[in-house]
N, C-alpha and C positions, 0 to 999 in steps of 0.2 A: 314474405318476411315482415315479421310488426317493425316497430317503431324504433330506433336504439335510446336506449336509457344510458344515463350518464352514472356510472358510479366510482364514489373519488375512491381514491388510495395516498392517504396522506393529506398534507404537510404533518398532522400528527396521528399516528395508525400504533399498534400494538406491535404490529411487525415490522418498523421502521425504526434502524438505529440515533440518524437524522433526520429532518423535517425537508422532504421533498415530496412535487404532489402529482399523479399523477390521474388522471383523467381517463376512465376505462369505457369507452365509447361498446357498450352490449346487446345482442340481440337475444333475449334469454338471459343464457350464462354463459353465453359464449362470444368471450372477447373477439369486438372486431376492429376495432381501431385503438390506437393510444396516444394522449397527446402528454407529453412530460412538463412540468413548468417548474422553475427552480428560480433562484435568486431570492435565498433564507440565511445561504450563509458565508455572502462578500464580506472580502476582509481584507483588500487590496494586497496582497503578501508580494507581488512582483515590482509594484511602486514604493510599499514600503521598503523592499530590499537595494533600492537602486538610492538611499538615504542614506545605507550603513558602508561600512568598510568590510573591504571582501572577509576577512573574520567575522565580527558580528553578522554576514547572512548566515552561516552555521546553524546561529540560534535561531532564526526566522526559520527557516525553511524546514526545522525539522519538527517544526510546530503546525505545518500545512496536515499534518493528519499525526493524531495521535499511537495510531496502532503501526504507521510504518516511519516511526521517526528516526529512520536513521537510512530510509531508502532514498530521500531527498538528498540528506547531507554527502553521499555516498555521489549521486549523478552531480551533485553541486563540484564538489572536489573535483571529479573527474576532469568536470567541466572548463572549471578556474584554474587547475594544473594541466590543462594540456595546452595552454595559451603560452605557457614558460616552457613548456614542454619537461617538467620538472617528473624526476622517475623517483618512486617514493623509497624506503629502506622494507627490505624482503620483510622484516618483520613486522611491518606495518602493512604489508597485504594481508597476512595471515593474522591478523586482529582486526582490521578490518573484515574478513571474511567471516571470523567467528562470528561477528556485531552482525552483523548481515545474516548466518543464518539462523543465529538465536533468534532473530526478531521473525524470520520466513516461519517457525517453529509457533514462536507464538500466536502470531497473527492465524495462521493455520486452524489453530486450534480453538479459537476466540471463532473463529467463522463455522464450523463445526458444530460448536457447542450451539451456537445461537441458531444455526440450520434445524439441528434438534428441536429447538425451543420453537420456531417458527412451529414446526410440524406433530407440535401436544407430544416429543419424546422427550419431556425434560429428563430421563435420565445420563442420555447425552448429553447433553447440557453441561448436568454438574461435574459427571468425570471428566469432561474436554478442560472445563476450566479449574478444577480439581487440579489437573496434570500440568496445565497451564502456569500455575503460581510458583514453582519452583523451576520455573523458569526464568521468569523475572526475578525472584530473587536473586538469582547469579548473574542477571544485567547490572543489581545494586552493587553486587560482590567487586565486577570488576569494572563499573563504569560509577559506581555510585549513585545511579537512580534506576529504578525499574522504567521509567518512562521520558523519553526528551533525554538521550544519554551522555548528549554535549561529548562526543568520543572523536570525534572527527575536525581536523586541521589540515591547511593547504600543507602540504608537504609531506602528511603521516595522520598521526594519532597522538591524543593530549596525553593519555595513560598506559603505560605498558601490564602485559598480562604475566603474573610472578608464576613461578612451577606450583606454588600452593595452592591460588586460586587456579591455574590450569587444571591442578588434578582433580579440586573442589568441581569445577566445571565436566570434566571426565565423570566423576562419582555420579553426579546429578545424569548424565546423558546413561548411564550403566542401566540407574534405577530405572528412566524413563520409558526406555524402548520394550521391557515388559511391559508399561500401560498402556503403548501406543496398540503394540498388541492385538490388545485386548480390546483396547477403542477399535483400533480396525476391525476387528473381529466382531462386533456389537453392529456397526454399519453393514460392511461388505455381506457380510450373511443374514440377515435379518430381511425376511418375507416381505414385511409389513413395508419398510422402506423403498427393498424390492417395487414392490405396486405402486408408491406413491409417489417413487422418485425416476423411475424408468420411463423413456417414451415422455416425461413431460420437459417443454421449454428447448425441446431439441434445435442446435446450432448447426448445418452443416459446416464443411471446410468454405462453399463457398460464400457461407453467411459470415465468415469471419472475415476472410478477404475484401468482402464488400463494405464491410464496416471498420476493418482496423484494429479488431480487436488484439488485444496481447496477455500472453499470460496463461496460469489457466484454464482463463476462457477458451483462448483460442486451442493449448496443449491436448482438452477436455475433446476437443472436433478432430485430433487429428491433424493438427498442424505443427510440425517440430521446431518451435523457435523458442529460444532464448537466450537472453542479450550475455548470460553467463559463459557461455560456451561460445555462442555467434561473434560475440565482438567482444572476448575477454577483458577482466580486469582484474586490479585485490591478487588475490591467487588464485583464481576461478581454474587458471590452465595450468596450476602447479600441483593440484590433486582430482585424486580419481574419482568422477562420481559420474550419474546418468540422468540426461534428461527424462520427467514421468510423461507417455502420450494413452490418451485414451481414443477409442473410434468415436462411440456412441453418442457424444456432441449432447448429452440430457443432462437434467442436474445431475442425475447419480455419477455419470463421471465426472462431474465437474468435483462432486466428493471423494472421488476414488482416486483423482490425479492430486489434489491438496492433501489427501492422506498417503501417500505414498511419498511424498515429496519430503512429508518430514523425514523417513531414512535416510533421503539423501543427506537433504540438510545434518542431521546429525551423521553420518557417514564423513562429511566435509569438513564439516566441526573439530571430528577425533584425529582427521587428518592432520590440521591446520595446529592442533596441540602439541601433537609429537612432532612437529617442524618447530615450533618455537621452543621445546625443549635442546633441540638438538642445534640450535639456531644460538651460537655464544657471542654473536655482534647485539649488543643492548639500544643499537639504534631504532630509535623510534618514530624519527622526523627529521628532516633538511628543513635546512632552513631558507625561507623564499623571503627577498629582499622585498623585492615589488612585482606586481604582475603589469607585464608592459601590455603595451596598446596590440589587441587583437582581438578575437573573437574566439568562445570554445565552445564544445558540443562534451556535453557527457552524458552517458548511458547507465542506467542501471533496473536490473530487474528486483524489482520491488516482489512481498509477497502476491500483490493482485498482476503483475508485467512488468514491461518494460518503464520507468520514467526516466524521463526527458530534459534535460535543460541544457539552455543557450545563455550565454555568457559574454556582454561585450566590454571593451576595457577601451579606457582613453591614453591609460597610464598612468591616471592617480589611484586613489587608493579606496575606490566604490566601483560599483558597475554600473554602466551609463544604461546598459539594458540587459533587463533578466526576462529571459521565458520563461515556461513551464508548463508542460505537460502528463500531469499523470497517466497511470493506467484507465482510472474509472472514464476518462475524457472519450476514451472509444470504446468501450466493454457497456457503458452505461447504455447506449442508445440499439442494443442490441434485442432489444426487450419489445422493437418491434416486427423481429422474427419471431423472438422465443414465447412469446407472450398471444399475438395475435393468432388467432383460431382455436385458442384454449379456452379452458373455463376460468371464471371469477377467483375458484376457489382457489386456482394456480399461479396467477399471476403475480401474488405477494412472492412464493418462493422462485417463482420464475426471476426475479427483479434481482432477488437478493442472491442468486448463485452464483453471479459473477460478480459477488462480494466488492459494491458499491462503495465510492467514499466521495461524499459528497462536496463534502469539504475541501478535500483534494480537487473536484473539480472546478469549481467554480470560481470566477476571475471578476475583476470588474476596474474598468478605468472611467466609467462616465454612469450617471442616472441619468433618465431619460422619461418623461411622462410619454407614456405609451401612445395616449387617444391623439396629442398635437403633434409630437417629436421635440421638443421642446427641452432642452437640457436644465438638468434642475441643480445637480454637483458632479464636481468630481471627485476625484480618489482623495484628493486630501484634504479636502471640506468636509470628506464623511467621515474621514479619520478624525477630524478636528469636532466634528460633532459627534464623535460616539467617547473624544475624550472629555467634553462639558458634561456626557450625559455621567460618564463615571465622577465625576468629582462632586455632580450633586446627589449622586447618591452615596456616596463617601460619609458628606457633609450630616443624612438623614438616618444614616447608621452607627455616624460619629467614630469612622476610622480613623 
């Protein structure tokens, strides 16, 4: 065996949404080790939230990733209402649930497209995100932004969904499911993809187990969990729909369980419309005086898994302590099963199939110079210094 050569992937790669870098330890082209290094995009989101009062974390948290912003707010709620043990108004599951799988819908499809794009199919690509935008639009319709939908309050939801935008919303899932289709149809049968995406990056069950993954990472191996069904919430167990599992543990199923998934998602969706039609209590929210001293745990599966947050309360009106754990925190490190023994050429989409967010993972309470140990800031000297750096650049663009 020669020598191993070192070839990066990343902090900035053609095939990287964010700046992570990974370190491809090769004998040839055949990866044999991986070392991952990150810390590009701390942004302390668990110290800054333990500043605010439990309303304003809503805004924080669903800013921790842009494409599942409403999967935070959703485990946050859970989290912060079940310390009061506060049970929300039925129609505020079922708005909540639409918000939930609009977003599993998009994000889906947003992962897809760019899967495409990794692999020289841009025509995937354009149709995924093609099919994509009217779907957001109906986030603006009934939350008022396509992105960061601020929908979500301890007790319910800020906006109720009217029968006109319900049906606007119905219209839109009518047109859609011909393109999905079609989209599946362009994937699942296609040779080319066949070859390229079969047999590579393969996960067994017990590579999942061993690393934690959730999601459909893990659904893709053949392992039947999610926290929608497993430990209900929303209306998760007040309509009919099916978990997606695949065997084959390869990218391809990790393609075949994310496209299938959107049925469901819209399947849950139509459900959840014809209950708020039929649903003539207009309540939307209780109202939560204060959240007393406790601790809470909430759950929710996000489009990439399960996330996670912990919640502690003194009984004023912040959290003394927030955790947070997304999906990508255990799916990301998986890459040194799916990755190693492969080629060069595989390891970008290898990385990306359990549809990464980097941002979402990464945490930070201290710098530390590496070579002495030596502490250099903490979390709120860095925030204190990233807000001088903005006001001098304010100053040189004349905001």
């Amino acid at each position: 065996m020669g020598k191993k050569k070192i070839v990066p992937l990343g902090p900035y790669h053609p095939l990287l949404e964010e700046p992570e870098f990974f370190k491809l330890y090769c004998d040839g082209e055949i990866v044999k080790d991986i070392v991952w290094e990150t810390g590009y995009n701390h942004r302390g989101i668990e110290k800054i939230c333990q500043t605010k009062t439990f309303e304003q974390v809503f805004y924080v948290v669903e800013r921790i990733c842009g494409i599942c912003s409403t999967s935070h707010p959703f485990a946050y709620a859970n989290a912060v209402e079940s310390i009061p043990g506060v049970e929300i108004p039925l129609r505020a599951k079922y708005i909540r649930s639409i918000v939930g799988e609009l977003e599993r819908i998009h994000s889906h499809l947003l992962w897809v497209g760019l899967a495409g794009h990794f692999l020289g199919y841009n025509t995937v690509f354009m149709w995924a995100w093609k099919y994509r935008e009217p779907i957001l639009d109906m986030f603006e319709i009934i939350t008022g932004n396509r992105n960061s939908y601020a929908m979500f309050t301890i007790g319910g939801v800020r906006r109720d969904i009217s029968d006109e935008k319900a049906n606007q919303l119905k219209k839109v899932l009518e047109d859609f499911l011909p393109k999905l289709d079609l989209l599946v149809g362009a994937v699942m049968d296609d040779p080319v993809l066949h070859a390229r995406l079969k047999n590579v990056g393969t996960l067994t069950a017990e590579d999942i187990h061993d690393f934690g993954a959730v999601g459909p990472t893990a659904r893709a191996s053949g392992v039947d969990i999610d926290i929608r069904r497993d430990d209900p919430y929303a209306a998760y167990d007040l309509v009919d729909w099916n978990v997606i599992i695949a065997q084959a543990g390869d990218v391809f199923a990790k393609a075949e369980v994310r496209l299938l998934e959107m049925y469901e998602s819209a399947k849950i969706i139509q459900q959840c419309i014809e209950a708020l039609k039929k649903d003539n209590n207009d309540e939307i929210k209780v109202k939560v005086k204060d959240i007393p001293p406790g601790t809470g745990i909430g759950r929710a599966e996000a489009p990439r898994g399960e996330v996670f947050h912990y919640v502690k309360s003194d009984g004023g009106n912040s959290p003394v302590r927030h955790k947070i754990r997304a999906p990508s925190y255990t799916c990301i490190p998986t890459f040194r099963r799916s990755c190693v023994g492969g080629t060069i050429s595989d390891a970008a989409i290898c990385t990306a199939a359990v549809d990464p967010c980097y941002c979402c993972t990464e945490r930070m309470a201290q710098v530390y110079d590496h070579s002495t140990g030596k502490k250099i800031m903490n979390a709120a000297e860095l925030i204190k210094l990233s807000q001088a750096k903005t006001r001098e650049l304010r100053k040189k663009v004349k905001l």
